[in-house]
Backbone bond lengths (Angstrom), bond angles and torsions (degrees), N, CA, C in turn:
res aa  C-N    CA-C-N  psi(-1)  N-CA   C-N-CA  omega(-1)  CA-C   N-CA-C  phi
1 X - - - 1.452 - - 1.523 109.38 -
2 X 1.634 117.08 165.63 1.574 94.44 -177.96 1.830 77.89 -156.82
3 X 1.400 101.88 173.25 1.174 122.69 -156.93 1.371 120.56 -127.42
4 X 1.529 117.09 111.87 1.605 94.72 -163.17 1.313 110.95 -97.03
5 X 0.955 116.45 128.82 2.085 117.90 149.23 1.578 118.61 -50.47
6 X 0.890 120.95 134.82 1.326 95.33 162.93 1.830 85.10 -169.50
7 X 7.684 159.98 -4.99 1.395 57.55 59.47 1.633 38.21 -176.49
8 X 7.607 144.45 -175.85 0.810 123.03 -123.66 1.439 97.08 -174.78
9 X 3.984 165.47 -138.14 1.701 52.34 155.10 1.751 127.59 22.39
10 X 0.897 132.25 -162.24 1.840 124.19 -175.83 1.562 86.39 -135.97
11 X 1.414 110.35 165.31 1.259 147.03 165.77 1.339 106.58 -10.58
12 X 1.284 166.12 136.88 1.453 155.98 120.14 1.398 125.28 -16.93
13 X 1.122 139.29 92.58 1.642 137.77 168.47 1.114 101.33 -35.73
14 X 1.552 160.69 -178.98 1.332 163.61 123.08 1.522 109.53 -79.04
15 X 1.694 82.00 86.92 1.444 99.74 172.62 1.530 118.38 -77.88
16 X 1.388 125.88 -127.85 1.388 112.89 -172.28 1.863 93.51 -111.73
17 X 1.920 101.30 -36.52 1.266 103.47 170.79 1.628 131.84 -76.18
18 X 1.558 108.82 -1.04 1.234 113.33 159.17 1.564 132.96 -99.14
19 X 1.472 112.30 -1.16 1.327 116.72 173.98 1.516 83.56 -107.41
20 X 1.105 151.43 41.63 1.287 141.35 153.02 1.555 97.41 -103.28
21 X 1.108 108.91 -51.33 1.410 120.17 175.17 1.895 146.79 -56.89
22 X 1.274 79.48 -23.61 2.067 130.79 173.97 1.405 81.42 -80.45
23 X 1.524 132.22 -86.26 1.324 153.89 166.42 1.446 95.87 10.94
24 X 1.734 100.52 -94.21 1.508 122.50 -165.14 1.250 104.88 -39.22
25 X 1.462 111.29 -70.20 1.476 130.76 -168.14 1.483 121.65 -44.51
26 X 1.409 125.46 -17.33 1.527 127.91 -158.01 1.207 89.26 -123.47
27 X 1.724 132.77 -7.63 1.280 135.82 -170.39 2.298 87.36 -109.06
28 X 0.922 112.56 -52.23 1.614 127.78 168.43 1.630 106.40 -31.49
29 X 1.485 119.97 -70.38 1.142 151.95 126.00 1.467 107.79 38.24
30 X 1.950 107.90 -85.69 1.334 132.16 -164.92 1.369 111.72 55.43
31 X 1.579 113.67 43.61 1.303 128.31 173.42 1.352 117.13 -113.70
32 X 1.401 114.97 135.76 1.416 105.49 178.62 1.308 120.30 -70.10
33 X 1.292 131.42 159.78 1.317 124.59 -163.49 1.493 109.66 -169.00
34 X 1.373 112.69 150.93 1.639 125.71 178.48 1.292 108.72 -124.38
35 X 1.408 131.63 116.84 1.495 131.20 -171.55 1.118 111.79 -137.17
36 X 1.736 121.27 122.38 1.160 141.14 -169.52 1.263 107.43 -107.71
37 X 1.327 118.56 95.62 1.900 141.91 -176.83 1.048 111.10 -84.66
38 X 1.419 113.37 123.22 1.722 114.73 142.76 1.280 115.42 -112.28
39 X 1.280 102.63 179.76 1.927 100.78 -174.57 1.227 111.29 -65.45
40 X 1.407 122.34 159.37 1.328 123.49 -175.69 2.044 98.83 -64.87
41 X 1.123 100.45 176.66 1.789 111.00 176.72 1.138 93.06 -145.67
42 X 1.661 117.89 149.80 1.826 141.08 159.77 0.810 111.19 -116.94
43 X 2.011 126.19 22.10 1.345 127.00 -164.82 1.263 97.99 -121.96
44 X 1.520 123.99 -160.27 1.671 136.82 -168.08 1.114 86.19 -63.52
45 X 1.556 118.01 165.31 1.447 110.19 146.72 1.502 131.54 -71.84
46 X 0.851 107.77 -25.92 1.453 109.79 157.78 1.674 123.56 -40.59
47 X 0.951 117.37 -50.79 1.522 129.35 161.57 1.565 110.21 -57.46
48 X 0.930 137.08 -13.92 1.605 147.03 -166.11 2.097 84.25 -84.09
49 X 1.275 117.68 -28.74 1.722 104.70 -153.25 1.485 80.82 -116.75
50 X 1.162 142.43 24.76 1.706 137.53 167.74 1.550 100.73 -92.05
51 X 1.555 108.82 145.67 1.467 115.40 167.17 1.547 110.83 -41.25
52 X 1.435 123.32 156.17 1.434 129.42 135.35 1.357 116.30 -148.69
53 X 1.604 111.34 177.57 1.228 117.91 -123.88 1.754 77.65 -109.06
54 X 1.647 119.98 -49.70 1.032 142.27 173.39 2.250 123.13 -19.10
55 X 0.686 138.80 117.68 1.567 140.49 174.35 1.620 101.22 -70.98
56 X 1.402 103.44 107.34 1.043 104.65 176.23 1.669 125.96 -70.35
57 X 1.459 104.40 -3.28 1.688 108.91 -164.43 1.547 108.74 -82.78
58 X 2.147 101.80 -21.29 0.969 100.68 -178.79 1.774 129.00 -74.93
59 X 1.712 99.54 1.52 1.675 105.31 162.79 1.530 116.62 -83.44
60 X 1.140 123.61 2.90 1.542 121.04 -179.89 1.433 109.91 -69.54
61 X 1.354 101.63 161.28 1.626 97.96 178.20 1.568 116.80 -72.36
62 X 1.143 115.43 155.30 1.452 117.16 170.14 1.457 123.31 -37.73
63 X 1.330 124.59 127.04 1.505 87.17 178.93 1.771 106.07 108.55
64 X 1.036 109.34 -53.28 1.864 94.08 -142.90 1.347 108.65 -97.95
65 X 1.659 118.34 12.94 1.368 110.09 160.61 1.469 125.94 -87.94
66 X 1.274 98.22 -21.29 1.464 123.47 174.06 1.750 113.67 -64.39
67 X 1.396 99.68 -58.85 2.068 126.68 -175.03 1.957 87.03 -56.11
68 X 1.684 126.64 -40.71 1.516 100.58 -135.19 1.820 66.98 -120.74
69 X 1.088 149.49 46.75 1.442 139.49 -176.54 1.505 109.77 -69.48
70 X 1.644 101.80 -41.33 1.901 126.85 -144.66 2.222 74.61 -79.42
71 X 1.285 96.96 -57.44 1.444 99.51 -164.55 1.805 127.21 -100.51
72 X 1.185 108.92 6.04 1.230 101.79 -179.59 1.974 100.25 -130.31
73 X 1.061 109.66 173.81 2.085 118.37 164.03 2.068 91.45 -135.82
74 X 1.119 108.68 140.20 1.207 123.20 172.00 1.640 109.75 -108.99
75 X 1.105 144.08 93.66 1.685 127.71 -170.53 1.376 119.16 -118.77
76 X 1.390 103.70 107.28 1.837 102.46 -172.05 1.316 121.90 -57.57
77 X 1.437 110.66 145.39 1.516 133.63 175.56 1.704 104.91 50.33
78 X 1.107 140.23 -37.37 1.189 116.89 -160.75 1.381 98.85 -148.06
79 X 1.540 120.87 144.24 1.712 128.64 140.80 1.405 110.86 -141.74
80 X 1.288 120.10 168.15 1.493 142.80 171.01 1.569 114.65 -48.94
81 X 1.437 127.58 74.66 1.523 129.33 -160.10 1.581 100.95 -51.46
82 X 1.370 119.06 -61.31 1.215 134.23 -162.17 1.552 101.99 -57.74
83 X 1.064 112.69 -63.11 1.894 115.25 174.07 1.291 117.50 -60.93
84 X 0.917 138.34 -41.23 1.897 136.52 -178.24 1.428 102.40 -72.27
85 X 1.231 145.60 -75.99 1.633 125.31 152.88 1.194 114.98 -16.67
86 X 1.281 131.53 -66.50 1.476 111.38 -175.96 0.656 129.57 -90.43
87 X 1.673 135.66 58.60 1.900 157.69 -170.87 1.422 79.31 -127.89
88 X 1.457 114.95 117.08 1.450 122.99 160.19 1.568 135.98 -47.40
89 X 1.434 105.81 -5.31 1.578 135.53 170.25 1.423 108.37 -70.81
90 X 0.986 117.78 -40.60 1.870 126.27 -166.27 1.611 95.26 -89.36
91 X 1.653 104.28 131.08 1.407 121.82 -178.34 1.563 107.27 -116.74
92 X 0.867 104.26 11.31 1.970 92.65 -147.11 2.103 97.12 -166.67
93 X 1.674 107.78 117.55 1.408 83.95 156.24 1.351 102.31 -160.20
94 X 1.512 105.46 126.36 1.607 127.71 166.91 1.375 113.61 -46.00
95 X 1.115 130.34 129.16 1.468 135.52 -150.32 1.748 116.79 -153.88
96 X 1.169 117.00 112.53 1.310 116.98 -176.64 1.834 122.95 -63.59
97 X 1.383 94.89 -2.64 1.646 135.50 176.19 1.781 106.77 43.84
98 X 1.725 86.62 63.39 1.412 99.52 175.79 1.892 100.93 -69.26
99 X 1.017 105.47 175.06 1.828 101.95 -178.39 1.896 100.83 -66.58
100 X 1.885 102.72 -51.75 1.646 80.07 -156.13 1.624 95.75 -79.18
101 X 1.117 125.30 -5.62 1.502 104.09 168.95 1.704 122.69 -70.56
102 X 1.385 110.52 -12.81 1.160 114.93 -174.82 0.988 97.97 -69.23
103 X 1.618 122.46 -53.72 1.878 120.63 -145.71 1.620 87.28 -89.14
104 X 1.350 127.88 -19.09 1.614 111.84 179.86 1.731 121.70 -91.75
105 X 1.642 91.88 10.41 1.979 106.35 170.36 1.623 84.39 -100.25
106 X 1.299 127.08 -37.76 1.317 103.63 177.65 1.455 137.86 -80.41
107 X 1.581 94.28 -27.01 1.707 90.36 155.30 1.472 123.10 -54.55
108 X 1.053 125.28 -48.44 1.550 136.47 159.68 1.442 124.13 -43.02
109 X 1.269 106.25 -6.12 1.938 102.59 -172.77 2.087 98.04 55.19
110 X 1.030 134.91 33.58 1.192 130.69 158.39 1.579 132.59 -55.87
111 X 1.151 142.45 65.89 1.458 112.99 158.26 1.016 135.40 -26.57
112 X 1.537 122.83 155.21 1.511 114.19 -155.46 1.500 101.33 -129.56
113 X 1.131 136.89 -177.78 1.654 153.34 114.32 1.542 123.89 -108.14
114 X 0.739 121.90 105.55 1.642 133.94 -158.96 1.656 98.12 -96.95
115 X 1.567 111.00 120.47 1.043 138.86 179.68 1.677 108.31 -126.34
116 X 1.836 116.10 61.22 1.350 100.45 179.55 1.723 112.86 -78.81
117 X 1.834 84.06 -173.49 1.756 92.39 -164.45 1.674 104.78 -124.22
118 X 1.402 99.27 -47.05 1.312 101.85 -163.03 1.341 129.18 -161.23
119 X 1.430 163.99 98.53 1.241 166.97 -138.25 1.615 110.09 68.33
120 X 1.114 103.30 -110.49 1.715 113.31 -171.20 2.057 114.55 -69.22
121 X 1.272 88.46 -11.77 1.314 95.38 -162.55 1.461 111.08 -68.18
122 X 1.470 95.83 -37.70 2.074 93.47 -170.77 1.920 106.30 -88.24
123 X 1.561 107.75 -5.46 1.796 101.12 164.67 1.857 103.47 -78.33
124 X 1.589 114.23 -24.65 1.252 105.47 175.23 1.361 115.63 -77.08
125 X 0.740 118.70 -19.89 1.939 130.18 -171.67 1.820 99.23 -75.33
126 X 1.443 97.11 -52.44 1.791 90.93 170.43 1.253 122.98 -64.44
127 X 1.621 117.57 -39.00 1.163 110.64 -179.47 1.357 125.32 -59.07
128 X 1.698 114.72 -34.45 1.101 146.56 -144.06 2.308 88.96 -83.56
129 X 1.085 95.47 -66.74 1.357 102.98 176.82 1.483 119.61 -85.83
130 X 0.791 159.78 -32.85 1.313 167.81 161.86 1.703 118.89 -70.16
131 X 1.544 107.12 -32.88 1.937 107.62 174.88 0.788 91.20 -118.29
132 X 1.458 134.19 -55.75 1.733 109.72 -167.30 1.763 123.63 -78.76
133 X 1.501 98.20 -19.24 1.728 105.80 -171.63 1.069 98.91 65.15
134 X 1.124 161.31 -4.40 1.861 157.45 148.19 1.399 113.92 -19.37
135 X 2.071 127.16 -25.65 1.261 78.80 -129.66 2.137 54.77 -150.46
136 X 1.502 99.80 177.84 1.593 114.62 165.46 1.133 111.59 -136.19
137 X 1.720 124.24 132.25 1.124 139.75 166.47 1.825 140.84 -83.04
138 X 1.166 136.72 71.64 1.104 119.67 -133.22 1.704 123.90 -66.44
139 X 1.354 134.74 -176.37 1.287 104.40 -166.70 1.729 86.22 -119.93
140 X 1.417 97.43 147.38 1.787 108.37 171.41 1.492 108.92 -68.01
141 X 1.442 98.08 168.58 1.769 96.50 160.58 1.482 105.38 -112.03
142 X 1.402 112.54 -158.58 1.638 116.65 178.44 1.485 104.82 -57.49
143 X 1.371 132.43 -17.69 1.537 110.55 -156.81 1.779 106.25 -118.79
144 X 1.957 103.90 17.29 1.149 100.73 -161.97 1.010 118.21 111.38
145 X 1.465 133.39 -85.00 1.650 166.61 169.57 1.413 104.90 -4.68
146 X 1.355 143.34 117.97 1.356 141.98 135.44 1.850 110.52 -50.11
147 X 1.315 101.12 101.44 1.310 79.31 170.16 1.624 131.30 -102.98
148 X 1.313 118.21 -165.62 1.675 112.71 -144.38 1.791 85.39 -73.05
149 X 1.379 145.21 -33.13 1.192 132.28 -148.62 1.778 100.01 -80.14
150 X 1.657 87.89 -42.11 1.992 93.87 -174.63 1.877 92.71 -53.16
151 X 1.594 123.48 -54.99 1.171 124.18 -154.04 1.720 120.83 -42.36
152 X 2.194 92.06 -47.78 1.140 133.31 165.42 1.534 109.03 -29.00
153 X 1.796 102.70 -70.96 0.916 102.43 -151.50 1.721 115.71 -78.07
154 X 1.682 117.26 -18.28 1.481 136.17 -157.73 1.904 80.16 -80.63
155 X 1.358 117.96 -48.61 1.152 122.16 -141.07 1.682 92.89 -72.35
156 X 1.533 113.77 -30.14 1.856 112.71 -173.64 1.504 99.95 -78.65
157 X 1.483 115.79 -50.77 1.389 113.25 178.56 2.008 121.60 -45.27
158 X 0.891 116.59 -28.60 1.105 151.46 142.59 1.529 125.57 -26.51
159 X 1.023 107.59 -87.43 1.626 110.03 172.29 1.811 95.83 -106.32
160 X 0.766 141.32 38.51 1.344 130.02 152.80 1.693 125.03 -156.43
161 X 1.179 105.12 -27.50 1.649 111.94 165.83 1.222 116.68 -70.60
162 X 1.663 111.40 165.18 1.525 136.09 -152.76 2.113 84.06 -73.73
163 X 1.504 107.56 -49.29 1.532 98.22 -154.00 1.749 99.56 -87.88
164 X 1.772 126.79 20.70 1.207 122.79 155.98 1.728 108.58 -96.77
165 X 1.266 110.99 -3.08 1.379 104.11 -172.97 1.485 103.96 -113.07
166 X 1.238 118.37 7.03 1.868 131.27 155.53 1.388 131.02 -100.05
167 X 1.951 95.42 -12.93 1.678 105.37 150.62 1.418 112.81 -87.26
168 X 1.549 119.23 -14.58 1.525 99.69 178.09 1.737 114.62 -92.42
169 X 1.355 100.26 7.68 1.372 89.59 178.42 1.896 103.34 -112.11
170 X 1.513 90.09 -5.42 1.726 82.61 177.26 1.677 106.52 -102.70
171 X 0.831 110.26 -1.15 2.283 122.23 145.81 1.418 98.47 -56.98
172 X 1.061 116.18 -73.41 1.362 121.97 -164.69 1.680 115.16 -44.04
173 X 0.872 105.99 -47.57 1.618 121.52 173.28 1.256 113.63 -70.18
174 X 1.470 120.33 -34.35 1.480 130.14 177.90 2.208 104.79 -65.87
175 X 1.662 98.83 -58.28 1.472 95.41 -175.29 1.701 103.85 -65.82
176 X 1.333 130.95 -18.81 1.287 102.17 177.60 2.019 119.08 -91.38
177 X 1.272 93.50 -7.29 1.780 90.41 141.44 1.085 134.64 -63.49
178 X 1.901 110.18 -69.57 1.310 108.06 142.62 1.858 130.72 18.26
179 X 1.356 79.88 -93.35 1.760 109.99 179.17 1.040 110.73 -20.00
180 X 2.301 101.75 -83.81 1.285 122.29 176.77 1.583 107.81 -40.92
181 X 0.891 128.80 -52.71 2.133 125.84 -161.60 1.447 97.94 -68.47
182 X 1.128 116.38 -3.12 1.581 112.62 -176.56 1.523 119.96 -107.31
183 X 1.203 117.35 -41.57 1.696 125.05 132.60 1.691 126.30 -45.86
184 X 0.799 138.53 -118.75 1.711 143.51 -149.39 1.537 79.72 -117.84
185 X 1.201 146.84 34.38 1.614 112.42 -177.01 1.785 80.84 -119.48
186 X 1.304 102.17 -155.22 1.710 147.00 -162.24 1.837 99.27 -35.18
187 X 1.243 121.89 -83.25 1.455 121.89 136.00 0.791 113.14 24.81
188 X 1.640 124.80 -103.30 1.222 142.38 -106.08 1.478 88.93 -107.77
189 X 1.572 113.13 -30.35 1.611 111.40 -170.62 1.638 117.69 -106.67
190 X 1.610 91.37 6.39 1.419 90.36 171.98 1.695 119.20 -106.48
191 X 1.529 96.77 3.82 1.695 112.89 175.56 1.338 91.48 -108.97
192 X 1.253 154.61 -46.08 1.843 121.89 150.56 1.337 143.38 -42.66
193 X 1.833 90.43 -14.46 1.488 92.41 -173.20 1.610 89.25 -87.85
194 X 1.192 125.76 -3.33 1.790 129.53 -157.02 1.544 93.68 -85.41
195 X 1.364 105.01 -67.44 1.614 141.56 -172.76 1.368 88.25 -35.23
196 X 1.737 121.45 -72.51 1.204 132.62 -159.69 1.298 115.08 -44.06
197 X 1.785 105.15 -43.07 1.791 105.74 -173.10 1.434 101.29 -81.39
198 X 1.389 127.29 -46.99 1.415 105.26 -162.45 1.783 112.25 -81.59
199 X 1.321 117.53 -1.45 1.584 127.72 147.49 1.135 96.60 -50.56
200 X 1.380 142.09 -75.63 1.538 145.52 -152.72 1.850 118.58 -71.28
201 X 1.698 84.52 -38.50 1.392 91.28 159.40 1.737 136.42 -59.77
202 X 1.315 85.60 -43.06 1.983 92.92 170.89 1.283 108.10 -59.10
203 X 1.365 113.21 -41.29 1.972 106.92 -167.30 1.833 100.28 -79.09
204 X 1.086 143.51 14.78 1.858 130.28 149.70 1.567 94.20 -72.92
């Protein structure tokens, strides 16, 4: 199984000392893993999702593309969100818990770790861990920082503990709601009931 990357004080930006730390931790870990890097940012978060020009691989620690080769892929700035979740290999994915990434870890039966950033993301991060139990949140230390042991440790609980294998069965239950609201259910009849009024509305 492998685990994708792809983020409290508020959330941690991925600064230079937190992808060192991401780094350690997913290497700590001994989990397989797929991680989609950009350069660290010291700016808004908002600025964290702007192009740059910069190689993000060149903030990794010394060393750790070489140490994690057998078990990890590191892939700058960009991959296919929708397709890499749904490769039956991927158990696990860290998630900035934008909305459509949420509902497309749940089409997937995905467990999560929720690393939000900014607007809608950190009411999904509560919901996500706290109402749904789907998902793990990691805990800061005094300076902010996730560090590599919490990362370590969220990331095994996760693909190998008793309470990651009671979020994958409460995914499971989640996409076949999902499902139903997407056929004849909730959805489907509340955009006829939409259609219906502003049809009715044009004819005054």
């Amino acid at each position: 199984m492998k685990f994708e990357i792809q983020k409290r004080k508020t959330d941690p930006l991925p600064n230079k000392q937190q992808i060192n730390e991401l780094a350690y931790g997913l290497e700590l870990s001994c989990q397989r893993f797929f991680w989609v890097l950009r350069a660290p940012s010291y700016l808004a978060c908002s600025a964290y999702l702007e192009a740059t020009k910069e190689d993000p691989l060149q903030f990794l620690p010394s060393g750790f593309l070489e140490r994690t080769k057998d078990k990890g892929l590191v892939v700058p700035l960009w991959a296919p969100q929708v397709q890499v979740p749904s490769h039956n290999s991927v158990g696990g994915f860290l998630t900035h818990c934008g909305w459509n990434s949420t509902l497309e870890s749940v089409q997937e039966r995905m467990p999560l770790i929720t690393w939000p950033l900014f607007a809608e993301q950190k009411m999904n991060a509560v919901l996500l861990t706290n109402g749904l139990k789907v998902a793990l949140r990691p805990k800061l230390n005094d300076e902010g920082i996730v560090e590599k042991e919490e990362i370590a440790k969220v990331v095994k609980c996760l693909m190998e503990g008793e309470e990651g294998k009671e979020m994958c069965e409460r995914m499971r239950n989640l996409r076949d709601f999902a499902t139903n609201a997407l056929k004849d259910g909730s959805s489907a009849q509340t955009l006829l009931q939409l259609a219906s009024h502003w049809e009715n509305f044009s004819r005054i």
